[in-house]
C-alpha positions as YAML, in Angstrom:
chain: A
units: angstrom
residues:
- id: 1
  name: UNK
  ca: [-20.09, 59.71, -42.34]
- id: 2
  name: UNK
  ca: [-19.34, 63.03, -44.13]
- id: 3
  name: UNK
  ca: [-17.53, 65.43, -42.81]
- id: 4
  name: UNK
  ca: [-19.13, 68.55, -40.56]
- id: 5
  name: UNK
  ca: [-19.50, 71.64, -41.85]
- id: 6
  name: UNK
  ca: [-16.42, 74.01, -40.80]
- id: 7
  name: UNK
  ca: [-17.55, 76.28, -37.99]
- id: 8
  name: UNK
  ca: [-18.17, 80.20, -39.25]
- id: 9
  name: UNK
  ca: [-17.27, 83.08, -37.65]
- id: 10
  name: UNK
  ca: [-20.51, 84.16, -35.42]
- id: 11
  name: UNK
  ca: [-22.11, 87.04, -36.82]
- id: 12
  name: UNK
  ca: [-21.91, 90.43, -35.48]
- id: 13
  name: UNK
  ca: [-24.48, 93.31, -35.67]
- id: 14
  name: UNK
  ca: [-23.25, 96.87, -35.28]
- id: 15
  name: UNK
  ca: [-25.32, 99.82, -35.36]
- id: 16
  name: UNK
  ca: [-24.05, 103.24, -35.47]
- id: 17
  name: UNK
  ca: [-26.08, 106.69, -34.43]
- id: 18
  name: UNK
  ca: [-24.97, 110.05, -33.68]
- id: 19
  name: UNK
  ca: [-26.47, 111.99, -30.61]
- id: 20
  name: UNK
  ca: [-24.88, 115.28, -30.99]
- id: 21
  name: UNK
  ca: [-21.39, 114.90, -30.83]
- id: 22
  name: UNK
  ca: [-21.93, 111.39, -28.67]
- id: 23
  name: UNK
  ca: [-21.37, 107.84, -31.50]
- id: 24
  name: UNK
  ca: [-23.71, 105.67, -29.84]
- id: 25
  name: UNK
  ca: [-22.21, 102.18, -31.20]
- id: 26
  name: UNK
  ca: [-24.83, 99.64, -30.36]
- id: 27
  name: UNK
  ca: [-23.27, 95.68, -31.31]
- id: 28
  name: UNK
  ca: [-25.35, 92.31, -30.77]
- id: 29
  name: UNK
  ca: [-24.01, 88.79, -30.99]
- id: 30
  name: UNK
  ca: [-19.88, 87.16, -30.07]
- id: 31
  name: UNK
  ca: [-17.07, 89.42, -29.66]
- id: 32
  name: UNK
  ca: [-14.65, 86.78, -30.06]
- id: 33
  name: UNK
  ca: [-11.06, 86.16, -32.05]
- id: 34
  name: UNK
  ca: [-13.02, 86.22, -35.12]
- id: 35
  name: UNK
  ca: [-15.06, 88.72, -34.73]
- id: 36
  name: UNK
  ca: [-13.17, 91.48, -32.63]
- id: 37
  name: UNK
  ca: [-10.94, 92.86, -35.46]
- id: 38
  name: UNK
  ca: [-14.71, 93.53, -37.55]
- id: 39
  name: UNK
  ca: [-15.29, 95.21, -34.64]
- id: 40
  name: UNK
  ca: [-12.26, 96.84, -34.07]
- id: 41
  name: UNK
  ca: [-12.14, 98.15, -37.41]
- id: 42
  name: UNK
  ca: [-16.02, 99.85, -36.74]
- id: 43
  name: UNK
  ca: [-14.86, 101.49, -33.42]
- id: 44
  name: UNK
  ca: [-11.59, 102.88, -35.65]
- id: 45
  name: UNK
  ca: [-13.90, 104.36, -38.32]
- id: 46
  name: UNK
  ca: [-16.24, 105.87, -35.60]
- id: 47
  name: UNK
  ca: [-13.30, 107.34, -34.10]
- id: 48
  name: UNK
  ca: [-12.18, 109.12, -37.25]
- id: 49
  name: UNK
  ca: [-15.67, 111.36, -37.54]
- id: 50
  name: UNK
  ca: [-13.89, 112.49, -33.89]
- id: 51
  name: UNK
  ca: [-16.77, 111.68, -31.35]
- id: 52
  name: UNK
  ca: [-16.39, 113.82, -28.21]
- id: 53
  name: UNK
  ca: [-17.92, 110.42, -26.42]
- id: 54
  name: UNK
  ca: [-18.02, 107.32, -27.51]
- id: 55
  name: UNK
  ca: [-21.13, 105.07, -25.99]
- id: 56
  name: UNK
  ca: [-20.44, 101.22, -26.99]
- id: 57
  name: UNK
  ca: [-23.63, 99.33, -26.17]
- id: 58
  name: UNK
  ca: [-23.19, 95.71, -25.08]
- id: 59
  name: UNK
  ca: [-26.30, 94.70, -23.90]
- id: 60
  name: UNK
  ca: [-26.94, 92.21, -26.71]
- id: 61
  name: UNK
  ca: [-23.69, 90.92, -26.70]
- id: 62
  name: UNK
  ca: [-23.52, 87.04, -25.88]
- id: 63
  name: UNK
  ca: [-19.55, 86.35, -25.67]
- id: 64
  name: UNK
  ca: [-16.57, 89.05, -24.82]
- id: 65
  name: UNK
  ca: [-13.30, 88.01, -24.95]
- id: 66
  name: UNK
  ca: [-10.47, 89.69, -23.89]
- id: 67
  name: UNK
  ca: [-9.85, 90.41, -28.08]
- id: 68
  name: UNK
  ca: [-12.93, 92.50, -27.52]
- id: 69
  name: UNK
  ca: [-11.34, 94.49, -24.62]
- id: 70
  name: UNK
  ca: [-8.14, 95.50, -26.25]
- id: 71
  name: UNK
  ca: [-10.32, 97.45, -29.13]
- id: 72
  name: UNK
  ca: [-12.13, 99.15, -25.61]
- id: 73
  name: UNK
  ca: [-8.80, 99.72, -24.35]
- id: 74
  name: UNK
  ca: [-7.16, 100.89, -27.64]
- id: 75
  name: UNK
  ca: [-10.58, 103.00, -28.00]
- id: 76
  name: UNK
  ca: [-9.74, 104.60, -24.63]
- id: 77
  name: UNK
  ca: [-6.29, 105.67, -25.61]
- id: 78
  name: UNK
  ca: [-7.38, 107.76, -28.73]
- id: 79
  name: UNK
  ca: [-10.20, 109.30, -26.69]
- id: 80
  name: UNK
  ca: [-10.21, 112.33, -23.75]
- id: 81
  name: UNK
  ca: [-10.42, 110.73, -20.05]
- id: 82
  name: UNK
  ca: [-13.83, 109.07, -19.37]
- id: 83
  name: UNK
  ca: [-14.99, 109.39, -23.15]
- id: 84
  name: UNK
  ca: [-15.53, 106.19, -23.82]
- id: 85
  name: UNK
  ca: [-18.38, 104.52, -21.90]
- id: 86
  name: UNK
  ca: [-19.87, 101.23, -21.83]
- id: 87
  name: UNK
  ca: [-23.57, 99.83, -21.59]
- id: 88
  name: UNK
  ca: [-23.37, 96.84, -20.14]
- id: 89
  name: UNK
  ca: [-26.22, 94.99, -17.86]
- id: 90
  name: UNK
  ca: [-25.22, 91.60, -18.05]
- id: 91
  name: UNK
  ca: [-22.15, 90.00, -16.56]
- id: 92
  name: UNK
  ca: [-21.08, 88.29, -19.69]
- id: 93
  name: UNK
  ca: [-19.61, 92.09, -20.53]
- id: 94
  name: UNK
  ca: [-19.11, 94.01, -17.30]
- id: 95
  name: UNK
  ca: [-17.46, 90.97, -15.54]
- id: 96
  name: UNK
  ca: [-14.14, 91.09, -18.14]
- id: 97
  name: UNK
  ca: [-14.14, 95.18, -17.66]
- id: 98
  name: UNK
  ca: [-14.21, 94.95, -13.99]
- id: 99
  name: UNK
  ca: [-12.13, 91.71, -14.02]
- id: 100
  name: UNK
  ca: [-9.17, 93.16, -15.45]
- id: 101
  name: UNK
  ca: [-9.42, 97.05, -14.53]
- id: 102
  name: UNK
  ca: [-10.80, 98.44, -17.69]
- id: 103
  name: UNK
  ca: [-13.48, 99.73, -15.59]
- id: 104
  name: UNK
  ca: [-11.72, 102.49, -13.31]
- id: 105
  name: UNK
  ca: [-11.23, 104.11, -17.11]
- id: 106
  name: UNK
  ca: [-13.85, 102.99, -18.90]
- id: 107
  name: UNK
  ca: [-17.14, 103.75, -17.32]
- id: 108
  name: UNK
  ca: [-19.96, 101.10, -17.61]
- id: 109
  name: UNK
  ca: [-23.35, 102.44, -17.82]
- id: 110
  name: UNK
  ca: [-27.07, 100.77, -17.55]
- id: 111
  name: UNK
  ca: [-28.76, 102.30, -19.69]
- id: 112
  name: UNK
  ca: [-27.37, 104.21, -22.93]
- id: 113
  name: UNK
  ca: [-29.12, 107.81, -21.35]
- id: 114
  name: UNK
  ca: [-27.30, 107.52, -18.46]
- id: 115
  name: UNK
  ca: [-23.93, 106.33, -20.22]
- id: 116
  name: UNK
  ca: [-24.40, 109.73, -22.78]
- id: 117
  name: UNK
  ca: [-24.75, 112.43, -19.38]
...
């Protein structure tokens, strides 16, 4: 029997768009150990054009480790107090934020309007 195929990173979909001076950072598929430094290194470059707010979208996000939340938390360092908010309407994202604390910082949001107000 051959060998399997070695297992590939899961991909990971990021979309960027500005709303004023609100990044709206929408990302789709795993945020896992292979993944989260790609998406670490997407949140650092949004954070150089100096956002006043930073919305990160995780709606279509299907895994979230907790390599995921130290970009969030390393995102919430570099930014004023409550400028960095989540979308989040699943439990597959807001569980880990609430889970570990993240969430009396970082505030998550239903909808992306409602995150940006």
């Amino acid at each position: 029997m051959p060998p399997s195929p070695p297992d590939l990173p899961a991909e990971l979909a990021v979309t960027l768009d500005w709303r004023g001076r609100a990044a709206v950072l929408s990302v789709a598929g795993e945020i896992d150990l292979a993944t989260a430094p790609e998406f670490g290194e997407v949140v650092e470059q949004v954070l150089a054009g100096g956002p006043e707010k930073l919305v990160v979208d995780l709606r279509e996000v299907t895994f979230f480790c907790s390599a995921g939340l130290q970009v969030l938390a390393a995102a919430h360092r570099r930014l004023a107090e409550r400028a960095l908010r989540v979308v989040s309407d699943s439990p597959v994202t807001s569980r880990p934020l609430k889970t570990t604390g993240l969430d009396t910082w970082i505030g998550i949001h239903p909808t992306i309007d409602e995150a940006l107000q």
